[in-house]
N, C-alpha and C positions, 0 to 999 in steps of 0.2 A: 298447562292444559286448562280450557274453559268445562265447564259443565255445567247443562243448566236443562232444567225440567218444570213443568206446570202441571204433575198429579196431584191428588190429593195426599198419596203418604210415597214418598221417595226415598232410597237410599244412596246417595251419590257418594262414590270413594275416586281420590287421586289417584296418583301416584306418587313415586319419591322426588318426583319435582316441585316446581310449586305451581299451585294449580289458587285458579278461585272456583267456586263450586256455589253455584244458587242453583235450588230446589224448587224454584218458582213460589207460585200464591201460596203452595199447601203445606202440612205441618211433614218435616222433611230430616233426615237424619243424615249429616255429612262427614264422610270422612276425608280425611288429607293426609292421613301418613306422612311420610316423611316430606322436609321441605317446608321452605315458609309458605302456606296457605292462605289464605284469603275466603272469608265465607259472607254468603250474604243471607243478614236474616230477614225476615221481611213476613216472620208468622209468627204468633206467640207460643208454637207448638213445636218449632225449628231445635234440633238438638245436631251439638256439633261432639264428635267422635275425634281426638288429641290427647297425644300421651307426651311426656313431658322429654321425650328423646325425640320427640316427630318436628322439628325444624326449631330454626330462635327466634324468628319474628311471626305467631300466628297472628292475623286478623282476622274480628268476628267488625262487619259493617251492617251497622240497624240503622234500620229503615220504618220501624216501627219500636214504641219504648220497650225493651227487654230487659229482663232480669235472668243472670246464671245463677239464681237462688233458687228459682220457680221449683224446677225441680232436680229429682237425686244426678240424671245426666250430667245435666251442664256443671253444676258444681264442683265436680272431680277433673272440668276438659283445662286441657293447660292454653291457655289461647293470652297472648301476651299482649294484646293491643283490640282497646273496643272503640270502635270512631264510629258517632252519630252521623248519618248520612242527611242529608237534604236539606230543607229550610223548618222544618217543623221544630216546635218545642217539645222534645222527646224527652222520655228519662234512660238513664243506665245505671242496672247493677250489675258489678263483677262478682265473682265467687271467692272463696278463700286463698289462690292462686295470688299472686303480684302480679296486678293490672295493670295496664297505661290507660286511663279512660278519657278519652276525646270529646268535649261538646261540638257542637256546630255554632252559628251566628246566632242562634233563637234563644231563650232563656233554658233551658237543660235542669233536668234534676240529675248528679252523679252521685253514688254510692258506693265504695269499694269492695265493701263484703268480706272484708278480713285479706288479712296478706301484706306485702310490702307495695299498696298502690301510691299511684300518681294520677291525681284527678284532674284535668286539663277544662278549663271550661269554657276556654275559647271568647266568643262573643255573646253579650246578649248576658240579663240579669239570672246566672246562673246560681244555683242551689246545693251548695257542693255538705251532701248527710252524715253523720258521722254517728253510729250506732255502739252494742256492747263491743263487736268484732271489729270494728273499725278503732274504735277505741285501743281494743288490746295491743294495736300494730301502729301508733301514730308516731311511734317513734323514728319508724323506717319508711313511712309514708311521707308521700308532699300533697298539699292541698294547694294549685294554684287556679284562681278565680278568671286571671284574664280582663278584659274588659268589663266593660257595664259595671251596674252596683252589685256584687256577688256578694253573697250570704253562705256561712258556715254554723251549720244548724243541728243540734241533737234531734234524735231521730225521735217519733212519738212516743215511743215504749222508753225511752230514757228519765228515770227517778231517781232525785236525790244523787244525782252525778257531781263530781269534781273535777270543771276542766280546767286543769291546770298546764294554760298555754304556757308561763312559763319555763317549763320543764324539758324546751322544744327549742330546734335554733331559727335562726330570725328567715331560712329558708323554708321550713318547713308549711307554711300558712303565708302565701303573697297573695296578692290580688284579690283581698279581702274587705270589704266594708264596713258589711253587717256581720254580727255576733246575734242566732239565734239559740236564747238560753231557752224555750219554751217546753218542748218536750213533752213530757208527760208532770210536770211541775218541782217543786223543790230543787233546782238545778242552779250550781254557784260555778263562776268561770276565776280565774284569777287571772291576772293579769298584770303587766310593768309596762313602763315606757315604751321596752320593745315593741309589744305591740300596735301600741300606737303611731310610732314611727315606720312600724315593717310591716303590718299586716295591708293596709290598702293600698292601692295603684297608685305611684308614683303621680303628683298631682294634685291628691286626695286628699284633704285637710283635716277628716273627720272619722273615728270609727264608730261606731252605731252599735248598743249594746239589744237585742230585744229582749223581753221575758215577761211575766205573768207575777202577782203578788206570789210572794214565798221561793222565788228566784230569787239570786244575791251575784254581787259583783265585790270581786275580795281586790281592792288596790295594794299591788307592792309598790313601794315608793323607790328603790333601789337608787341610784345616782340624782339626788333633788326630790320635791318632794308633789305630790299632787294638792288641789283644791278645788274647789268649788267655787264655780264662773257663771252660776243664776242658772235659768231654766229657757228653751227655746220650744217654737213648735215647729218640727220639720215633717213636710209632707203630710200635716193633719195629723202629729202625734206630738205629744208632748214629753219632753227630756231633762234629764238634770245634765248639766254640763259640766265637766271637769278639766280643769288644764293641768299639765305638769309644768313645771318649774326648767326640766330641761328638752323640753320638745315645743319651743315658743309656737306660736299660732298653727297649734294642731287641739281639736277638741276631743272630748271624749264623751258621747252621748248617751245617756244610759234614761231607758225608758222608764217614766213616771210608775212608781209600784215598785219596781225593780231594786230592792234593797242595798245600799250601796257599804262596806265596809273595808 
């Protein structure tokens, strides 16, 4: 079942099939009951009504950037799949729930919001955030980047963090690039070979560290050993460069400031 309206506040409910349900322009409240659902958002006022026995595959499709953080609704709705609609550079966050979060072709910002996600970021130089709650769950999480140059970034309220990639297996973080330590400052990542061989698109020769003085980059040497390969400028920034010993012409770029240990 379709259902679709252009009020300014709507209630639209399924049934126990699977229905999609857009509420049109206005801020809209949908339910779907039982049944994989489908909803379209397309207001930042949009609240979807899903209980976690109400089908296996919900989709929520934005159309404009949304967050199921905004408010107390969306953060409790079980909706197991968020796909970016259209050509725009949108962002998404999920809630505490295990997401599937979908970018489109454009550059994307994804956020999972705690739980067991999977951030998808499709095409286009995506932004895949990683905060306290994101954090607490990275164990059961995948962060994959997709195409373009994709970045994996502490979120700005992040201090004094330890990412210790890792602690993670070599699936957990693919299609990755950039490394943003910035945050809200004092942020140290660690790191092995692994990542340097598994984190970016097959291809990719190079992982890219960002950060700000009083960030740090902690090298495990694990199987060989790393060094120091002079300094380059890529894209108008200036890097220290590092190789390992068992990952031949792959660099490791870590931005100027950026304390290496």
């Amino acid at each position: 079942m379709i259902r679709s309206g252009s009020d300014l506040v709507l209630r639209w409910a399924g049934n126990h099939g699977s229905n999609v349900l857009d509420g049109g322009a206005g801020a809209d409240t949908l339910w779907g009951f039982g049944g994989n659902d489908t909803y379209v958002i397309d207001n930042a006022g949009d609240n979807i009504r899903e209980m976690s026995s109400e089908g296996q595959m919900d989709v929520a499709q934005l159309w404009i950037s949304f967050s199921f953080l905004a408010n107390g609704a969306n953060r409790q709705v079980f909706v197991e799949r968020i796909e970016i609609m259209g050509s725009d550079a949108l962002n998404a966050t999920g809630n505490n729930k295990g997401n599937q979060i979908v970018g489109n072709g454009a550059a994307n910002e994804l956020r999972g919001g705690g739980g067991a996600d999977t951030l998808l970021g499709g095409g286009g130089d995506d932004r895949l955030v990683i905060g306290t709650a994101e954090r607490a769950s990275l164990g059961t999480s995948r962060h994959e980047g997709g195409s373009g140059q994709d970045t994996l970034a502490l979120a700005s309220d992040q201090s004094g963090v330890l990412l210790d990639l890792t602690a993670y297996g070599q699936t957990t973080f693919t299609g990755i690039e950039r490394l943003d330590l910035t945050g809200g400052g004092n942020n140290t990542a660690k790191l092995t070979i692994d990542q340097l061989l598994h984190m970016p698109d097959a291809g990719e020769d190079r992982l890219i560290v960002l950060g700000d003085a009083g960030d740090a980059v902690q090298l495990v040497s694990g199987s060989g050993s790393w060094s120091s390969a002079g300094t380059q400028n890529w894209q108008g920034l200036d890097y220290a460069v590092y190789a390992h010993s068992g990952a031949a012409g792959r660099e490791l770029l870590v931005q100027q400031g950026v304390l290496v240990i």
